[in-house]
ROSE-4610 file (N, C-alpha, C; in Angstrom, 1 decimal, always signed):
// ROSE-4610
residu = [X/X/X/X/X/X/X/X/X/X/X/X/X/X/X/X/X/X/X/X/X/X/X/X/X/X/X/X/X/X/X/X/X/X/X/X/X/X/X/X/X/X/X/X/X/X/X/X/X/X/X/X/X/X/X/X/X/X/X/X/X/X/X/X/X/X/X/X/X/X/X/X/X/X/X/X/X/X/X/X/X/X/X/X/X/X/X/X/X/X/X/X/X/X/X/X/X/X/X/X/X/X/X/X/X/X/X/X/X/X/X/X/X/X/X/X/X/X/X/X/X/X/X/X/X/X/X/X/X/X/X/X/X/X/X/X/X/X/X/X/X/X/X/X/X/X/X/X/X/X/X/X/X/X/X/X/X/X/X/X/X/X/X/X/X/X/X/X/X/X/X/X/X/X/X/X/X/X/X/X/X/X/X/X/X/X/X/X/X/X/X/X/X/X/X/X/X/X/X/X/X/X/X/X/X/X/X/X/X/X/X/X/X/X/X/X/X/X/X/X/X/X/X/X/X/X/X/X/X/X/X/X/X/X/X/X/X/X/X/X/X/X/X/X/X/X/X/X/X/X/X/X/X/X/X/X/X/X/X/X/X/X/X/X/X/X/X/X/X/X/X/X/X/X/X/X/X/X/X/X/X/X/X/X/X/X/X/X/X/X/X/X/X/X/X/X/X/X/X/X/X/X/X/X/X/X/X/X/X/X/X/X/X/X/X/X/X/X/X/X/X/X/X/X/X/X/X/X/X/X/X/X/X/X/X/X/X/X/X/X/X/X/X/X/X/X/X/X/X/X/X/X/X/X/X/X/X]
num = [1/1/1/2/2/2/3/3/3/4/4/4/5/5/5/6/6/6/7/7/7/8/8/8/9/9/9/10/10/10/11/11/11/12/12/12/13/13/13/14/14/14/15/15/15/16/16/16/17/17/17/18/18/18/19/19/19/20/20/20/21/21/21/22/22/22/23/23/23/24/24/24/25/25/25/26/26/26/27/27/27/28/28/28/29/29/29/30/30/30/31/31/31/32/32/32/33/33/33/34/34/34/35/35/35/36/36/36/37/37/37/38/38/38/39/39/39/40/40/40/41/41/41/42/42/42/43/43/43/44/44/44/45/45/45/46/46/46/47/47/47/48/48/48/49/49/49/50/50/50/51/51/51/52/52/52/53/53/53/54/54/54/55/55/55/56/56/56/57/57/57/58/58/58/59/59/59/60/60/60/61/61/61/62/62/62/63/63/63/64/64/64/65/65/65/66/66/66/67/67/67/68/68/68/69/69/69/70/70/70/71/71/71/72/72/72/73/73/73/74/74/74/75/75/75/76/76/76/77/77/77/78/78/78/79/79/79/80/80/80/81/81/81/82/82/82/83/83/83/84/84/84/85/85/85/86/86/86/87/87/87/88/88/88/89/89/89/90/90/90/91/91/91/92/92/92/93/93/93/94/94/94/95/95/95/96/96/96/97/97/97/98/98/98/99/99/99/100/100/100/101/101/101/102/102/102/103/103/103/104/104/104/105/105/105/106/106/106/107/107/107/108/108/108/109/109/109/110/110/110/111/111/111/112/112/112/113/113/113/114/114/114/115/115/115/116/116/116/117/117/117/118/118/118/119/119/119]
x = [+79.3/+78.9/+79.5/+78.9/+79.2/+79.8/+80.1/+80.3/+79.4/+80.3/+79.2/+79.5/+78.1/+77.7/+77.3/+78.7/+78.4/+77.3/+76.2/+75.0/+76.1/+75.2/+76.3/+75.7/+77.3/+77.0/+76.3/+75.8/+75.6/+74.1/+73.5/+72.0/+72.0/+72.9/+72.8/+73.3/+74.4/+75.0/+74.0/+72.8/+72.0/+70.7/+71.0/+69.9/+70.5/+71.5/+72.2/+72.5/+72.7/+72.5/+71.4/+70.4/+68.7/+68.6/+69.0/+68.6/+69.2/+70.6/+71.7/+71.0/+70.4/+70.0/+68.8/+67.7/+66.9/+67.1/+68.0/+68.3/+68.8/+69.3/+70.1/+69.0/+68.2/+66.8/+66.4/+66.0/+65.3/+66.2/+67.4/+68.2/+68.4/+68.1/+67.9/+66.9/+66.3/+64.5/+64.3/+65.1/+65.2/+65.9/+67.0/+67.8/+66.8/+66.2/+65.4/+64.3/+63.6/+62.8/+63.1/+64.2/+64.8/+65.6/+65.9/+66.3/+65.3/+63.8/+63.1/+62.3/+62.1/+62.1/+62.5/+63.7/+64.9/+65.1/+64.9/+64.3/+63.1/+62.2/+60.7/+60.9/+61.3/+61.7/+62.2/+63.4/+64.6/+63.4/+62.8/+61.8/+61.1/+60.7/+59.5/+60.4/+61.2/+61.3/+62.4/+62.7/+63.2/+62.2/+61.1/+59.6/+59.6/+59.3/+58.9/+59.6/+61.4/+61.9/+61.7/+61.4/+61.4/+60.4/+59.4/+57.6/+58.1/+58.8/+58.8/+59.7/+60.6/+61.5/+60.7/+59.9/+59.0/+58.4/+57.3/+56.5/+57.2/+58.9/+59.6/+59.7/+59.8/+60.0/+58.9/+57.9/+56.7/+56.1/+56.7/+56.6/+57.3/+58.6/+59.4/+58.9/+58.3/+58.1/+56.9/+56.0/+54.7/+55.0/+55.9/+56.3/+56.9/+57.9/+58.6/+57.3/+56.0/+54.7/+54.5/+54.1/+53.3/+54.2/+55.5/+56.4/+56.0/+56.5/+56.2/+55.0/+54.0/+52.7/+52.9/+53.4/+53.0/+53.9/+55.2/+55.9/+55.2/+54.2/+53.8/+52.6/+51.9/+50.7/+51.6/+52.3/+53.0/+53.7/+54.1/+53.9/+53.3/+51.6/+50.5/+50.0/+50.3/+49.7/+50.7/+51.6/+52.7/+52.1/+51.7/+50.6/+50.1/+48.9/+48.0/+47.9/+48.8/+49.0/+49.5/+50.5/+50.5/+48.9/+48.6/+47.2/+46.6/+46.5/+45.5/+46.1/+47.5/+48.1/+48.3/+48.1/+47.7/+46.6/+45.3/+44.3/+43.8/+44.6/+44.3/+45.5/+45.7/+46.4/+45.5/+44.6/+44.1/+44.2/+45.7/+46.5/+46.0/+46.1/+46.4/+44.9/+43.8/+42.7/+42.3/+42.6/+42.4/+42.8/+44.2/+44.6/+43.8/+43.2/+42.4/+40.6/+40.6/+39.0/+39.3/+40.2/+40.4/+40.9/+41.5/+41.9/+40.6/+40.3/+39.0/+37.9/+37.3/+36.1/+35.9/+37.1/+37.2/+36.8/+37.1/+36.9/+37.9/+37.1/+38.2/+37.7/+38.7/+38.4/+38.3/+37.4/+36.8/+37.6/+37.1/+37.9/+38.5/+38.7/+39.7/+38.6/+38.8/+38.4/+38.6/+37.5/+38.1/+37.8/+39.4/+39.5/+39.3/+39.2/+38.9/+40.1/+41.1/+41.9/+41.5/+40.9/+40.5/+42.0/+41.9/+42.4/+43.2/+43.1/+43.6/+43.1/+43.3/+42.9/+43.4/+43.4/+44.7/+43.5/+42.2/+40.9/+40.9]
y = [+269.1/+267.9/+267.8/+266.8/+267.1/+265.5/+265.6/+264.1/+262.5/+261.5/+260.3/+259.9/+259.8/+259.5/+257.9/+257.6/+256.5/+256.3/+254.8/+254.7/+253.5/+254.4/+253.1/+251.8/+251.2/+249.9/+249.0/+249.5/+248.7/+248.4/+249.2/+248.5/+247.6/+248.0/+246.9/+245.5/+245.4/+244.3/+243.8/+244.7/+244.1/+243.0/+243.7/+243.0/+241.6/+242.0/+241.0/+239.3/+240.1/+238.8/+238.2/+239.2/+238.3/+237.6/+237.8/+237.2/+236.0/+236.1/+234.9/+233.8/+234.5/+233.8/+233.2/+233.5/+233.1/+231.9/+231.9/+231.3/+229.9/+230.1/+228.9/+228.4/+228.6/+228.2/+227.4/+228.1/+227.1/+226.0/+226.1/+225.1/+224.0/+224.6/+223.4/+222.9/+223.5/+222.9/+221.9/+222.2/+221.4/+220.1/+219.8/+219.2/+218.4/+218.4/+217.9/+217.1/+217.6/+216.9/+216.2/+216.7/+215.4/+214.6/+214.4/+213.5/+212.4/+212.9/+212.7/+211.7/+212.1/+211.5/+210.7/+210.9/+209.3/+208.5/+208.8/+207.8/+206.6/+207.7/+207.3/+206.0/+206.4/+205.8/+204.4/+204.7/+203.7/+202.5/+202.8/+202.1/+201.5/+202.0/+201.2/+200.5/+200.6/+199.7/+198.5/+198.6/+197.8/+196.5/+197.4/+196.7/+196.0/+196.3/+195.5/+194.1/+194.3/+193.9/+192.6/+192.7/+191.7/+190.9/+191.6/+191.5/+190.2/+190.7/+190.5/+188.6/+189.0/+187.6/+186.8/+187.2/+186.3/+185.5/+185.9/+185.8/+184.7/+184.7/+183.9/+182.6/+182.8/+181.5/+180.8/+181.4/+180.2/+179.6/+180.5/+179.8/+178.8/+178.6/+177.7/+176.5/+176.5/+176.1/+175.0/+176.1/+175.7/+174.6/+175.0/+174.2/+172.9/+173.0/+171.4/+171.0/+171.4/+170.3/+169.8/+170.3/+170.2/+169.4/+169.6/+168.3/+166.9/+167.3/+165.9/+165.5/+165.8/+165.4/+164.6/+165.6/+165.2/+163.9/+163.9/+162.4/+161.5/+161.4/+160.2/+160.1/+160.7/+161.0/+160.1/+160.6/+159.4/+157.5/+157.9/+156.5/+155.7/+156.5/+155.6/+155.5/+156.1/+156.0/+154.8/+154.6/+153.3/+152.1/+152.3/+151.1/+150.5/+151.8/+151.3/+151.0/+151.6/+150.9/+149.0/+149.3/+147.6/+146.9/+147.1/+146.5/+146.3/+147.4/+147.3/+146.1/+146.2/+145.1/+143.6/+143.9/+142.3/+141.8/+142.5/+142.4/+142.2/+142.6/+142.3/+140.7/+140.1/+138.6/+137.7/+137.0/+135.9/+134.9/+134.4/+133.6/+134.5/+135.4/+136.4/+136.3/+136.6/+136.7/+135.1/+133.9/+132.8/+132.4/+132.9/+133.1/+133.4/+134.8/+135.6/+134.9/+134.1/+133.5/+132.4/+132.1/+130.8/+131.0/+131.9/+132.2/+132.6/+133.9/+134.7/+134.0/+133.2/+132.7/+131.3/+130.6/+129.2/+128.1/+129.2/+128.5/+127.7/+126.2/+124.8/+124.9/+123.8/+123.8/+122.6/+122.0/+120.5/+119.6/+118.7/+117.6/+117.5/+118.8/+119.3/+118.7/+118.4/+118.0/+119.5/+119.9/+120.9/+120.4/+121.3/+120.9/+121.8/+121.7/+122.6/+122.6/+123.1/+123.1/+123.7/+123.3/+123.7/+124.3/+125.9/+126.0/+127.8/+127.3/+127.9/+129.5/+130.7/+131.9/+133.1/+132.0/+133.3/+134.0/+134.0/+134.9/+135.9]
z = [+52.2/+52.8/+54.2/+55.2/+55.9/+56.8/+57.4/+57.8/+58.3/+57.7/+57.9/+59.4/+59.8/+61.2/+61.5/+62.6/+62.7/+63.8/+63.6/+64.7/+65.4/+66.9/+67.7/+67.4/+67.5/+68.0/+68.8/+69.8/+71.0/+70.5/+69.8/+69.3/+68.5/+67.5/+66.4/+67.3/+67.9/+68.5/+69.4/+70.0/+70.7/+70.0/+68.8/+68.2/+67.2/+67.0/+66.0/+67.3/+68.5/+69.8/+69.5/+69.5/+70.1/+68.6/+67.8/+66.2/+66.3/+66.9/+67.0/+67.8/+69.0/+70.2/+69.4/+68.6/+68.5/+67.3/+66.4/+65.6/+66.1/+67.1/+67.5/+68.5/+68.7/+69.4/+68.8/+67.2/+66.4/+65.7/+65.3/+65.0/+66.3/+67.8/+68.7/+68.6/+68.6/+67.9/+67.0/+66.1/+64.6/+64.9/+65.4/+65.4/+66.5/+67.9/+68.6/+67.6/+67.1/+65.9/+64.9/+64.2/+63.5/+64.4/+65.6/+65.9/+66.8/+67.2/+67.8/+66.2/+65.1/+64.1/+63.6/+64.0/+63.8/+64.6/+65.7/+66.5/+66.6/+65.8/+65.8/+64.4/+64.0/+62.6/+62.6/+63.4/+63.8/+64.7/+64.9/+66.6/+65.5/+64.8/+64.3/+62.8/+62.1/+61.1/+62.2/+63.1/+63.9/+64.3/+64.8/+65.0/+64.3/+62.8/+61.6/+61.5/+61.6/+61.5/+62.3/+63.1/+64.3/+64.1/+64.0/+63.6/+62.2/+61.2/+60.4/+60.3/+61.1/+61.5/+62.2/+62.8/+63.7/+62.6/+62.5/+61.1/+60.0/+59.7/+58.9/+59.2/+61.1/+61.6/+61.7/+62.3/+62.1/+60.8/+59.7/+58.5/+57.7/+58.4/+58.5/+58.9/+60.5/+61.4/+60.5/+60.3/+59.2/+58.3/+57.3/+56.2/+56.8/+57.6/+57.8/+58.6/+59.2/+59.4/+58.5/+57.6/+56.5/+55.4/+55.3/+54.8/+55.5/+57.0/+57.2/+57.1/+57.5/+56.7/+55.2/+54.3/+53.0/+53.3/+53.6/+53.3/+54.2/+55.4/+56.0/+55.4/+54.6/+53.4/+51.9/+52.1/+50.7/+51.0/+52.6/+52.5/+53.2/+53.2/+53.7/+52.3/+51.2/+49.8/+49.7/+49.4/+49.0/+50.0/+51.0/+51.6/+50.7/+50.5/+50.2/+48.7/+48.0/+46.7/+46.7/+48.0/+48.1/+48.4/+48.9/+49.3/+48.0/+47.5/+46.6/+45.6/+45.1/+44.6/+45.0/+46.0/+47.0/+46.3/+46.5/+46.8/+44.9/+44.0/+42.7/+42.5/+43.4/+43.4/+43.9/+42.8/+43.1/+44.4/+44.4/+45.1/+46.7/+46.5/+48.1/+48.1/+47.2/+48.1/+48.1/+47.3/+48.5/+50.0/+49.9/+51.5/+52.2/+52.0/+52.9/+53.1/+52.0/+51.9/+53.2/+52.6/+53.5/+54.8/+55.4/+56.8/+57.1/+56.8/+57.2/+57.6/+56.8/+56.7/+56.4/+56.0/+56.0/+55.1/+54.1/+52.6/+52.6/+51.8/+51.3/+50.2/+49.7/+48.1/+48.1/+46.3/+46.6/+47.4/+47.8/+48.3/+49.3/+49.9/+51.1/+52.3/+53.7/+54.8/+56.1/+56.2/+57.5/+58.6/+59.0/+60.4/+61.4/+62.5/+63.6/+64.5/+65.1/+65.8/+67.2/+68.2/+69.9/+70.4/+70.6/+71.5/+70.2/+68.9/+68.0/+68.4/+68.7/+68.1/+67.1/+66.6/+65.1/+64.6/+64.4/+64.0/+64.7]
């Protein structure tokens, strides 16, 4: 047998560079894209976020209208429930016969006051 022959170095080391060189190319590459990704990402659930807060407040916004509504809606109903209970009092709709339109009752004498405009 005869002796083991070493192959030079300088090829292999040539090639083991460009493999190195190329490798760290693509791990710049990679690292570019996921961060170009997380970026992309970051940008837009931020968006939403914002999008999203917006959106909260004018529904806030919405609701205390629409409260106040309902409560000046409840007490134009409490009016009108007075009225309506007025207006089921005998006594109260003589008042109103008699101011309004100038209903007396037997016996009574009307008068005309000149100068009066309470009608």
């Amino acid at each position: 047998m005869g002796k083991i022959r070493q192959f030079p170095r300088k090829h292999t080391t040539q090639k083991n560079k460009s493999k190195e060189s190329s490798i760290k190319k693509k791990i710049s590459v990679n690292k570019k894209v996921i961060s170009g990704i997380a970026i992309i990402t970051i940008a837009y659930f931020g968006f939403l976020l914002i999008d999203q807060s917006i959106s909260y407040f004018e529904l806030l916004q919405q609701k205390k209208q629409i409260q106040e509504e309902i409560n000046e809606a409840k007490e134009d109903k409490k009016e009108l429930e007075e009225k309506v209970e007025l207006l089921n009092d005998l006594d109260y709709i003589e008042i109103l016969a008699r101011r309004k339109f100038g209903f007396i009752r037997e016996g009574e004498v009307p008068l005309d006051v000149l100068g009066d405009d309470t009608n």
